[in-house]
N, C-alpha and C positions, 0 to 999 in steps of 0.2 A: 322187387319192382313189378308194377302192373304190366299185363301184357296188351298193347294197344296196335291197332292196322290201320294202315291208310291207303283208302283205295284211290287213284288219279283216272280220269277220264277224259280223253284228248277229244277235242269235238270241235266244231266251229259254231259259226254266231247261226247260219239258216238252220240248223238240228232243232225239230219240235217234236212238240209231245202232247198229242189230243189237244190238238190246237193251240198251247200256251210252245215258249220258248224253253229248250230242254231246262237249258239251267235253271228259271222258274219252279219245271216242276222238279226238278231234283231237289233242289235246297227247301222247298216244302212238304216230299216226302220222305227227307231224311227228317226233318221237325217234325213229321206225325209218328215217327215211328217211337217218340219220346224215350231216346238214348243217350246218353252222356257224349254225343258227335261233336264237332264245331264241324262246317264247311265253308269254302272261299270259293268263291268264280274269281278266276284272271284271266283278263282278253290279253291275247298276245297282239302283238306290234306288226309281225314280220312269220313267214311261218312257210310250209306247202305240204300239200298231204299227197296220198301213195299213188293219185294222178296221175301225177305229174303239175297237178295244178298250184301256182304259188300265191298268194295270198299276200299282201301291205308291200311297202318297198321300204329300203334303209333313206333313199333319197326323198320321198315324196310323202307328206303325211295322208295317209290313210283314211278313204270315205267310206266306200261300202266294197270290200274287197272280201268277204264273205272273211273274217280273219279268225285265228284259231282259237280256240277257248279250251281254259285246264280246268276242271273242277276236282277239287282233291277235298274227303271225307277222312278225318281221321273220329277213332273211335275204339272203346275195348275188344279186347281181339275175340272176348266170347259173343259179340254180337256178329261177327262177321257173315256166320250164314242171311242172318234178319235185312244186313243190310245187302245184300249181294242179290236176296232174292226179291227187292223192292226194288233195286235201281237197274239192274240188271238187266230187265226186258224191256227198260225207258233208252237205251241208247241204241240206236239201228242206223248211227253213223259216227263211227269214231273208235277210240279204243280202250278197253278197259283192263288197268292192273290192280294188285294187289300187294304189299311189301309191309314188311312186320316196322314198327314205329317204333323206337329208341326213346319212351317218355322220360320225363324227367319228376315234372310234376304238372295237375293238371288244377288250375285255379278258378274259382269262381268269386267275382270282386262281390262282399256281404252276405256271402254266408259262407257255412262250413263245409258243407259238403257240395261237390258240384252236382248241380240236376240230375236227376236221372240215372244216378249209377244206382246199379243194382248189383241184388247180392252175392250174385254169383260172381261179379267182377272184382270182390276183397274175400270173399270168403275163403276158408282156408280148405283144402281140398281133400277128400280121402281120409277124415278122420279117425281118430280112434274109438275103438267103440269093445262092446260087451254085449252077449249074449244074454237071454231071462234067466239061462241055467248055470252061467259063470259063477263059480264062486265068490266070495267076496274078499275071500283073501289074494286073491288074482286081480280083483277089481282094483285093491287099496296098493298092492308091488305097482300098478301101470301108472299108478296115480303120484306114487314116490318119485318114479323117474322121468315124472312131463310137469311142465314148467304151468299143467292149468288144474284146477282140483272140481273137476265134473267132468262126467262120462254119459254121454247116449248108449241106452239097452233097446236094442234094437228085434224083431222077432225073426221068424225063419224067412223070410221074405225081403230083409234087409230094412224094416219099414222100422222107425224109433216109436217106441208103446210108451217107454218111461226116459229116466233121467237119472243118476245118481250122483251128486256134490258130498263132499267131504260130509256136513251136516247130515246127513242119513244116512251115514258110516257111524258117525258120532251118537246121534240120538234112537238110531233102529237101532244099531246093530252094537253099540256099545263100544265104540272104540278107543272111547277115551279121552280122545286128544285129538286136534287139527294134523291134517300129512305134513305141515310146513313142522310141526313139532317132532313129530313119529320120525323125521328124518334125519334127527339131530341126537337121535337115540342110541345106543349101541346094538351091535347085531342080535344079541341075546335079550332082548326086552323088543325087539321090534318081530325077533321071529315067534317072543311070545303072542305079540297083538295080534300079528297074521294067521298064528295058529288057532286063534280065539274067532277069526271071521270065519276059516276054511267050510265051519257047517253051515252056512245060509249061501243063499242065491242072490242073483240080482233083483229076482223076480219079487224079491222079500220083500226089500225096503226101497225099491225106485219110488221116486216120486212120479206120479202118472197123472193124466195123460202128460204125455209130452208138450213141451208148447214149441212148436215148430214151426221156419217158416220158409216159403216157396221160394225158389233160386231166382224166378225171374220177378217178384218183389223189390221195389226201390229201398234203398238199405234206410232211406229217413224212413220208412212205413217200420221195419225190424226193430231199427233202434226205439220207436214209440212202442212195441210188442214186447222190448226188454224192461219199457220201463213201468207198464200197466201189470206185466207178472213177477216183476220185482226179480228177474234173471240176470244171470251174466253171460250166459252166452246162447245159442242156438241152434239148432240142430236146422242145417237143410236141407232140403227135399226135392225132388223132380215132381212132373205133371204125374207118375205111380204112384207119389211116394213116399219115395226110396231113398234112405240118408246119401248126397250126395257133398257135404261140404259143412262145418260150423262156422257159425259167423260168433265172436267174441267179442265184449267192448274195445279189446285192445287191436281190431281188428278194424275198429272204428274211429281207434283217435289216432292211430296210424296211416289212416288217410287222410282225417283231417288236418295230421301236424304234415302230412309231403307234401300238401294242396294247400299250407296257408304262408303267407307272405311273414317275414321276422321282420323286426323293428326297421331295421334300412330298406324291405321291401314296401313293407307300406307309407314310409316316405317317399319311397320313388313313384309306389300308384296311387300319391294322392291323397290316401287316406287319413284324415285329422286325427291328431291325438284324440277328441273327445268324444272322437266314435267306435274310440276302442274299447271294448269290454272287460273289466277288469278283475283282479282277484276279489275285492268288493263286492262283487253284482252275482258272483255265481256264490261263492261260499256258504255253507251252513254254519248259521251262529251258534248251533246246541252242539255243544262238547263238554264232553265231561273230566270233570279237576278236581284234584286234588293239590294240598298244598305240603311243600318239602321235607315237613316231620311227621307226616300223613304216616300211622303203621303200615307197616307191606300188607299185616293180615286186611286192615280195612280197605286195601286198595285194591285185592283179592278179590273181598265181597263185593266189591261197588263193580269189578266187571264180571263176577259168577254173576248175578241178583239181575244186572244188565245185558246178557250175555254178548258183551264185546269183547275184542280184543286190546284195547290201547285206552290210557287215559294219559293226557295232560298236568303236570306237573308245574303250576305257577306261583309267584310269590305273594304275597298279602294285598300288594295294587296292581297283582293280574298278570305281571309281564312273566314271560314263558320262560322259563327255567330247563326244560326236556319232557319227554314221552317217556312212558314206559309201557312195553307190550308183553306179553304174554312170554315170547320167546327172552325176555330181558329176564324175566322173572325166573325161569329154567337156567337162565344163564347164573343169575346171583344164587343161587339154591341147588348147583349142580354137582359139588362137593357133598354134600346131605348122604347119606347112606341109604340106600332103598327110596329116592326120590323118583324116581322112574317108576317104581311100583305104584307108589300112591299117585304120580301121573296116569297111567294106565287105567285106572280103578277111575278115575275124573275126581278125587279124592283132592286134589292140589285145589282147587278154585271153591271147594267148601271147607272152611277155616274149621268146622265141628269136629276135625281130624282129631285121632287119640294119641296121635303120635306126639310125646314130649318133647322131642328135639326138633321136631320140625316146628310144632306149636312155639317154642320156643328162640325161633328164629324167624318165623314169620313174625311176634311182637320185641324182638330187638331191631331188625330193620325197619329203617324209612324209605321214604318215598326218594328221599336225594340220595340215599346209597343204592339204590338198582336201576335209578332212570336211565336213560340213555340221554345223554344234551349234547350231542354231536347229531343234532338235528337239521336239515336245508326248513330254510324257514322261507317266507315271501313277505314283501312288502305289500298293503294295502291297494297300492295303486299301480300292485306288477298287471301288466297284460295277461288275459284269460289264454293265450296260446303260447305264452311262455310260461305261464304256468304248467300245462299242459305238456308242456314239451320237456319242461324238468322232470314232471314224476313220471312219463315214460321211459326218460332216458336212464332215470335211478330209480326205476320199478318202485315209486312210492305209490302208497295206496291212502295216505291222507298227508296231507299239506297245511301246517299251521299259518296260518294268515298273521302278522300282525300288526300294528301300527306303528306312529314315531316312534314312538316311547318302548316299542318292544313289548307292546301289551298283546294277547291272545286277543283275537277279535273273532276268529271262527276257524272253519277246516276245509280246505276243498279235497273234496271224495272225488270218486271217478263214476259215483253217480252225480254228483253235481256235474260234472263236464257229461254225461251221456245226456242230460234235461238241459245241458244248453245245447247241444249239437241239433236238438230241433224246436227248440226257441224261436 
């Protein structure tokens, strides 16, 4: 849950401010400070302050009795100093607190994210991180037991220079295989991989410069920064700096699914069915298929040659049959003798293998004995936030769309949902 404050300020109606009425200038310079605030004036009825002086009556309605006034600012709790030191020298009659705010969720009606939050109000705090001179068998054990596969390398001054994602584990340093694979390994084939990275650094194969960005940055500015360098997450920084927080896309659509109204909400706010964005409108129609007596070896080549992980599995008029991913294929080939070797070597995803038994099982399987079809699918015309809300809640990372008829129509990625959150 976000951390949110709400400041209340007891005051009456005569309290000004460089000539305008305080309230005025309050709820204008809480607007220029452009933070994710909402603020309310409420004139009270009835009231008296530390006087003795009493203010309106229960019996008599109320003309110019100078009567009380509440103005309450709520707002994320990292802005607290910004806003404490703008309003704070604005009130020179009345009183002012402070109290931690109980959010629930914080909504903005047509779009996804509300105004003005920045990054430092979702990002995740205290990251984990590596040295230039880590090794990298250190780097890939952090990587096995964290639920993200990239690390900031940061230099002796705390500041991030590079970046390391599985992919420059894989492609510098020779690892073999994805960490979502390497974990599915046995002890004795994963402490040979780690024994194979222990001679290099981080310094070796980080991806550099870093692409980093400021804490006090609006998170729609970041997520455009994720999507121009084609990243998944990002390292942040202070006014030195200094890695203080990573902002992740799931750090992004986790705001956006506690800030967005479900199907009964936006009937209650009004919102018409035909202005809701649908699994249609975001999806990517390029996916790649194969059909059910497809050999596993060709289905190998088509994601080594493409270097993906998953292909689609459909029948002769398209409709979706299952997925099969990488880890499906280690699953149907896990009995094999020495498959883990030739996994290690990246030996598995180029069919040229001299190995007879393998050779010989990768052309007796198909595509319908290793798929997976215990697939969550959507319908065409599911909502783009229930969408969104399914593959966070079942960590999918592609969503087959498909029509009446069960036909494949495209995929929604969680880069499709990062290029609609600022659409």
């Amino acid at each position: 849950m976000r951390q949110y404050k709400v400041i209340d300020i007891f005051t009456n109606e005569q309290a000004w401010w460089r000539g305008r009425p305080l309230t005025d200038a309050i709820v204008e310079r809480v607007r220029e400070l452009k933070i994710a605030a909402r603020t309310i004036v409420v004139k009270g009825s009835q009231g008296c302050y530390e006087t003795g002086e009493i203010a309106g009556s229960a019996k008599i309605e109320p003309i110019s009795y100078n009567m009380p006034v509440r103005i309450s600012i709520v707002f994320p709790a990292a802005e607290l100093s910004r806003v404490i030191q703008a309003v704070g020298e604005m009130v020179d009659d009345g009183i002012v607190g402070v109290q931690d705010f109980g959010l629930i969720t914080h909504k903005t009606r047509g779009i996804l994210l509300p105004r003005y939050i920045r990054v430092r109000d979702i990002m995740t705090p205290a990251p984990k991180k590596v040295g230039l001179s880590t090794p990298l068998d250190e780097v890939a054990r952090l990587l096995l037991v964290s639920s993200f596969t990239g690390l900031p390398v940061v230099d002796e001054q705390d500041r991030p220079v590079g970046v390391i994602a599985q992919w420059d584990l894989i492609y510098k340093a020779n690892m073999g295989m994805r960490i979502g694979l390497l974990a599915r390994s046995d002890r004795e084939k994963t402490a040979a991989v780690l024994e194979a990275l222990a001679s290099k650094r981080a310094s070796e194969i980080m991806s550099q410069p870093a692409v980093t960005v400021g804490q006090d940055r609006m998170v729609s500015e970041a997520v455009k920064i994720m999507i121009e360098n084609k990243v998944k997450r990002l390292p942040v920084v202070d006014d030195a700096g200094k890695l203080v927080g990573n902002l992740s896309r799931l750090d992004v659509f986790h705001t956006v699914m506690r800030d967005r109204p479900g199907r009964d909400g936006r009937a209650d706010r009004g919102i018409p069915a035909d202005n809701v964005r649908t699994a249609s409108d975001i999806m990517s129609h390029s996916a790649f298929t194969v059909l059910p007596d497809t050999p596993v070896e060709e289905v190998i080549n088509i994601m080594g040659s493409n270097d993906i992980q998953r292909v689609c599995v459909v029948d002769r008029e398209g409709r979706f049959l299952g997925l099969i991913a990488d880890v499906d294929l280690f699953i149907a080939f896990s009995g094999i003798p020495g498959i883990w070797d030739y996994a290690a070597k990246g030996s598995f995803f180029h069919p040229d293998t001299q190995d007879s038994e393998l050779q010989n099982h990768l052309r007796s399987k198909t595509a319908s004995r290793v798929m997976n079809s215990n697939i969550v699918t959507v319908r065409e015309d599911t909502a783009m936030d229930e969408a969104m809300r399914l593959m966070l809640e079942r960590a999918i990372k592609r969503l087959p769309v498909l029509d009446a008829e069960g036909k494949l129509k495209g995929l929604i990625s969680r880069e499709c949902l990062l290029r609609e959150v600022v659409a």
